[in-house]
C-alpha positions in Angstrom: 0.4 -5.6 47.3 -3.1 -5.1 44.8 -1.4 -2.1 44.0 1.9 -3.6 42.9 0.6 -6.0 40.7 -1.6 -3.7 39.3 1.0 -1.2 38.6 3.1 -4.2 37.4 0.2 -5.2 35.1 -0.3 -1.9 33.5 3.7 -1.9 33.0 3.2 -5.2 30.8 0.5 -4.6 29.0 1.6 -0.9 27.9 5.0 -3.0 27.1 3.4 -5.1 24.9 1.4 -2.5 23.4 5.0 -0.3 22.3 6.1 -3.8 21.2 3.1 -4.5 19.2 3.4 -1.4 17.3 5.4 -1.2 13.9 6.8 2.0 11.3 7.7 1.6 8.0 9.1 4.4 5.4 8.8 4.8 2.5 10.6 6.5 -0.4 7.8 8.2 -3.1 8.5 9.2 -6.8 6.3 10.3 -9.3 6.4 10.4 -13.2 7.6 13.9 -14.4 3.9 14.6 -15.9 2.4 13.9 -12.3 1.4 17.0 -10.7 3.8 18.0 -8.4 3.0 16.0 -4.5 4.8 18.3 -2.2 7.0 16.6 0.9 4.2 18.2 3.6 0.8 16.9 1.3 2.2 13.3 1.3 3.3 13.5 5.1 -0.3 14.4 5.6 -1.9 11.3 3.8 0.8 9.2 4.9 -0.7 10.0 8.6 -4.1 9.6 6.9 -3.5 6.0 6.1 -1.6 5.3 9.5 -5.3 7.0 10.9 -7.3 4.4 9.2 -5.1 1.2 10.9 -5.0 3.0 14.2 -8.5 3.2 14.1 -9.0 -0.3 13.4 -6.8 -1.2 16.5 -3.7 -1.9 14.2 -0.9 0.2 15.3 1.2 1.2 12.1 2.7 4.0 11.0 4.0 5.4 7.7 6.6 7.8 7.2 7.9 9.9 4.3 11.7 8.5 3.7 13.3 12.0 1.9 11.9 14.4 -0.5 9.7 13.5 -3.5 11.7 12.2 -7.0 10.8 12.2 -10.5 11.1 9.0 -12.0 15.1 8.9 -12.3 14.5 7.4 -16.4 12.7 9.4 -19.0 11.8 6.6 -21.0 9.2 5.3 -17.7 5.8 5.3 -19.0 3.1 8.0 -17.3 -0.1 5.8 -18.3 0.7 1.8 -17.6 -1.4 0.0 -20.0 1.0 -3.2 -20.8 2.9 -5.9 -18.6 6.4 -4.1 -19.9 5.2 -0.8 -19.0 4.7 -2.2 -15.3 7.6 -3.5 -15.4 9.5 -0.3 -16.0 7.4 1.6 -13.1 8.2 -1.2 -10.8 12.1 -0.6 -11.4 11.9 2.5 -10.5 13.7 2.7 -7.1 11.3 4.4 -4.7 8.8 2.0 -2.7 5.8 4.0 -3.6 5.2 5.3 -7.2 2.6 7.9 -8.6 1.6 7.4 -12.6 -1.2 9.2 -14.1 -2.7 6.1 -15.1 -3.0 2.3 -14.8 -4.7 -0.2 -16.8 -2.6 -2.7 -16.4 -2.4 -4.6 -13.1 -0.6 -8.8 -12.7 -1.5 -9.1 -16.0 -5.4 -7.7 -15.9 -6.2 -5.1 -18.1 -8.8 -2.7 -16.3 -8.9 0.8 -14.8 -6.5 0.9 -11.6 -6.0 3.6 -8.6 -3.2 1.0 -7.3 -1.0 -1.9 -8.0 1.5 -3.8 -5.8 0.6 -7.0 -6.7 4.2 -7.6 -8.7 4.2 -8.9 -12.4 7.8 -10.5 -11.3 9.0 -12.2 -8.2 11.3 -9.5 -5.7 9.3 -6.8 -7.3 7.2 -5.9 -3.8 6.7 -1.7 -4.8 3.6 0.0 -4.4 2.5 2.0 -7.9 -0.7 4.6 -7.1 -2.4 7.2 -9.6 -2.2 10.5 -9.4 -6.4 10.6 -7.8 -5.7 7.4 -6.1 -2.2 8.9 -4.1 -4.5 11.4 -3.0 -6.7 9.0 -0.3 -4.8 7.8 2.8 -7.1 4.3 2.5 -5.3 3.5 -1.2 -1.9 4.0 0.7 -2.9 1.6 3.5 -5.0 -0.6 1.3 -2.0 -1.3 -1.3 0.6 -2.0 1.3 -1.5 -4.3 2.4 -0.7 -6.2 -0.4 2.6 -5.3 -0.7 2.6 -7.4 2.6 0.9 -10.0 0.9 -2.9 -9.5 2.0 -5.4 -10.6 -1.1 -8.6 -8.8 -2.0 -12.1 -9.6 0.1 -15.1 -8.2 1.2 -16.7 -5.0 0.0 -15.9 -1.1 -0.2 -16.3 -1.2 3.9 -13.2 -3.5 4.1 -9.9 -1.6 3.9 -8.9 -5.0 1.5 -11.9 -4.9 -0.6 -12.1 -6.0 -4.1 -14.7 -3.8 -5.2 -13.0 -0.6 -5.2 -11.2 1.8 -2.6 -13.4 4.7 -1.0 -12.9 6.3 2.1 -15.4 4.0 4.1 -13.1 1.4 3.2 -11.8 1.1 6.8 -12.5 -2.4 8.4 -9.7 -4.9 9.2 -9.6 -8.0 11.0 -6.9 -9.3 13.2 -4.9 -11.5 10.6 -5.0 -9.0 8.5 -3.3 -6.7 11.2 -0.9 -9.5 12.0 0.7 -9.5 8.0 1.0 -5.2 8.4 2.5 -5.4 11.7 4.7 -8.6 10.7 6.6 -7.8 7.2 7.1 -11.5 5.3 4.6 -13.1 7.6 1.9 -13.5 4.5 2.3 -14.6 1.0 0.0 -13.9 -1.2 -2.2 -16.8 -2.3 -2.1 -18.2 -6.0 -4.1 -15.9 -8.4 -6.2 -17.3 -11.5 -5.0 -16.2 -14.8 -7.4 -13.8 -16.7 -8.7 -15.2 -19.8 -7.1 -13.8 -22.6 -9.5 -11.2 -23.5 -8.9 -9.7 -19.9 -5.0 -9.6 -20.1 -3.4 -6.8 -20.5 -0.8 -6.8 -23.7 2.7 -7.8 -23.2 
């Protein structure tokens, strides 16, 4: 009888684990003067940032949706250094976009290797430079906001605000709860930058 319950137990709690665990994919596009991210290099970090949740006992997984694009409009900036040129990059129609550079992020002027916090409402897309769409962790840490996670912490924490490295791996369990949960979180008010840190219109 031990047996059977135990048996029944595992059943459940292996259950719950498949139930707990969530993919997403994503479509990627890159401005025609990015360097050319090949379909099996993107796969690779795309398992890269699904490493660094797993590893923090979140279990999501990204996955390439279709072949890399250029940016389907020539007119798309490659550096984003104004609120218009964000603008543009986030109507591009991929959910994951690769510029060469960005200095222009919710209205803060300032050297980027992501943005998905949107300049509009409905805009939710994730924009990367070319160095930062090479590190699994800028993958992972952007979506997190895409999800609606805010900065905290240092470079250890996957949602730091002090910069995106490798080590920045840690996560804790609300912060699991928005990735695994799409529309769960909303990102909480942001301060305006004072007007010599915004970025021109």
């Amino acid at each position: 009888m031990r047996a059977l319950i135990a048996i029944a137990c595992l059943g459940l709690v292996a259950w719950e684990s498949a139930r707990a665990e969530t993919t997403y994919t994503v479509t990627v596009s890159r401005h025609a003067s990015v360097r050319d991210f090949s379909e099996k290099e993107v796969k690779q970090i795309l398992r890269k940032a699904s490493t660094v949740l797993h590893n923090a006992g979140c279990d999501v997984t990204f996955r390439l949706d279709g072949p890399i694009r250029t940016f389907s409009s020539p007119n798309v900036p490659s550096d984003v250094v104004s609120t218009s040129d964000l603008d543009q990059v986030h109507g591009e129609p991929a959910d994951v976009k690769i510029v060469k550079g960005l200095h222009c992020c919710v209205e803060r002027k300032g050297i980027f290797g992501g943005c998905s916090w949107p300049p509009k409402a409905g805009s939710r897309s994730i924009i990367l430079t070319e160095g930062g769409a090479t590190l699994g962790n800028w993958w992972a840490h952007e979506f997190g906001h895409r999800m609606g996670l805010p900065h905290r912490g240092k470079n250890t924490v996957l949602m730091t605000k002090t910069g995106v490295t490798a080590a920045s791996v840690r996560l804790n369990k609300a912060e699991c709860r928005c990735y695994l949960n799409q529309g769960s979180c909303t990102l909480p008010p942001q301060p305006m930058p004072a007007a010599e840190d915004k970025c021109p219109q």
